[in-house]
C-alpha positions, -999 to 999 in steps of 0.1 A, spaced: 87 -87 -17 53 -79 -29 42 -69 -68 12 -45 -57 -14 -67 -73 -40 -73 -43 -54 -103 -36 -87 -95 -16 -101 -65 9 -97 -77 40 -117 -60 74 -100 -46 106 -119 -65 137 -98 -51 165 -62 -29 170 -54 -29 197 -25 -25 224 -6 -49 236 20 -56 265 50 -53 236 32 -43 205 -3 -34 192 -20 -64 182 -42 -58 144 -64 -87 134 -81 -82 102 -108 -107 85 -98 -128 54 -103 -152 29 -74 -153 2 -47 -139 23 -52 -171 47 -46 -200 20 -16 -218 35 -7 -189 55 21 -200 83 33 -182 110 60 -158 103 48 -152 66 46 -115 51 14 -100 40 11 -64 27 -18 -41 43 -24 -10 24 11 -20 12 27 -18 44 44 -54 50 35 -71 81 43 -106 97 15 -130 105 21 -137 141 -14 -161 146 -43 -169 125 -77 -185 129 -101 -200 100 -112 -163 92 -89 -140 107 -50 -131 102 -27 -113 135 1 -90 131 21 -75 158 25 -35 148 53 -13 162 46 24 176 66 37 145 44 16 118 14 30 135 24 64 138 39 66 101 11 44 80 -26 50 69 -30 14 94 -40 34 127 -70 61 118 -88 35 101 -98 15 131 -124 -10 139 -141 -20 105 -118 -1 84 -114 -22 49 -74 -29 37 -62 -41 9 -41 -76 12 -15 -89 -5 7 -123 3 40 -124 -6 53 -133 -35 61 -166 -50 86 -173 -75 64 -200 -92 37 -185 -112 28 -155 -128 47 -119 -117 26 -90 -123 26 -52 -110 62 -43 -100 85 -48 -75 72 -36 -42 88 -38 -10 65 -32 17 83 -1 35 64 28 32 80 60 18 53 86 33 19 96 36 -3 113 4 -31 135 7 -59 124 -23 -68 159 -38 -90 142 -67 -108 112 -73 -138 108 -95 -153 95 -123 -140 106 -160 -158 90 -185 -157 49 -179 -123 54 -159 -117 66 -126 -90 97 -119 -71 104 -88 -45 125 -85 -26 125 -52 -1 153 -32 32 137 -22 49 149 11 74 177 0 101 169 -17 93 134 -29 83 144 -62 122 137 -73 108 97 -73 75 105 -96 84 97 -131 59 98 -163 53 62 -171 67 49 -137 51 30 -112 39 41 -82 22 20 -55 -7 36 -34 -22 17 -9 -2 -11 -18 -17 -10 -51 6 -7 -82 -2 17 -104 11 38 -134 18 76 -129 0 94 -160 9 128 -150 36 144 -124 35 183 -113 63 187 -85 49 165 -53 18 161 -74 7 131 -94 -22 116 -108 -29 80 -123 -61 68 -141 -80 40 -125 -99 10 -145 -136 -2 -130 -112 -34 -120 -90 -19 -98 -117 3 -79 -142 -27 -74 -112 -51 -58 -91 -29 -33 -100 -5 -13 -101 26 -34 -139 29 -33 -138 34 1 -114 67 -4 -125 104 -8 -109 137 -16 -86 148 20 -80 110 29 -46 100 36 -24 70 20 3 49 17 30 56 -9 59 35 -22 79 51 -45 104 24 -75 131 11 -55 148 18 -86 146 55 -83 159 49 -47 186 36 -52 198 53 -83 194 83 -63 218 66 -34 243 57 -58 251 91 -81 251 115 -51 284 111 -38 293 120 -77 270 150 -71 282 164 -37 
């Protein structure tokens, strides 16, 4: 369980494939402090198990369908991520809950500059647009984030300086792809009232 407040950008150094799996080590700092093997961190919001770590560098083992389904593969050698280590029941909880299993891709249509803020406003695949609520929370990239406006498959959220300084967001353009996680809360409310529908 994650809260889509990220911790650090980390770097991809290689990915890789394996005999079993690929093999994606990424340069850190934060995600590593009392890291142990086994222990979930989020990449672009996609939750991943630390299989080895140096002083400066994290492992994960990715399957075929993580590559072929997440933002993780096109970004290649160099490509910066946004981190995020589970959370801990013993401090602060921020963001919202956030799980780690990506929904679907999203095409950013818009992101600039308005004013002091930054606006980007992201196409969902089809038909996910039942999950966008005014208000709600959204996370992109792993990061969580407030949907301001929703048109069908269409939303937008507004940025602070923050948030575009500390994840990877400055990296982004109009056409590039990412992750989306839609409230779990949506998800299952949706599981729950259509047998009373059908």
């Amino acid at each position: 369980m994650f809260t889509g407040i990220i911790e650090e950008t980390g770097t991809i150094r290689s990915f890789a494939a394996g005999w079993e799996s690929w093999r994606l080590v990424v340069e850190a700092k934060v995600a590593l402090v009392e890291v142990a093997m086994g222990d979930s961190i989020a990449l672009n919001g996609c939750c991943l198990t630390v299989v080895e770590f140096t002083t400066d560098t994290v492992s994960f083992e990715v399957l075929a369908e993580t590559k072929r389904l997440t933002t993780l593969d096109p970004l290649g050698e160099g490509g910066t991520v946004n981190l995020e280590r589970a959370v801990r029941f013993n401090g602060k909880m921020g963001g919202h809950f956030v799980t780690g299993h990506i929904d679907g891709l999203g095409a950013i249509e818009v992101l600039e500059s308005r004013g002091k803020d930054t606006f980007l406003r992201v196409r969902a695949p089809q038909g996910m647009g039942r999950y966008l609520v005014h208000k709600g929370s959204i996370a992109i990239d792993g990061i969580s984030l407030t949907v301001a406006e929703v048109s069908g498959d269409i939303f937008a959220v507004w940025l602070i300086p923050h948030t575009v300084a500390v994840t990877n967001l400055h990296t982004k353009k109009a056409g590039d792809a990412v992750n989306l996680e839609f409230d779990q809360l949506g998800k299952y409310v949706e599981k729950l009232v259509a047998p009373t529908l059908g």
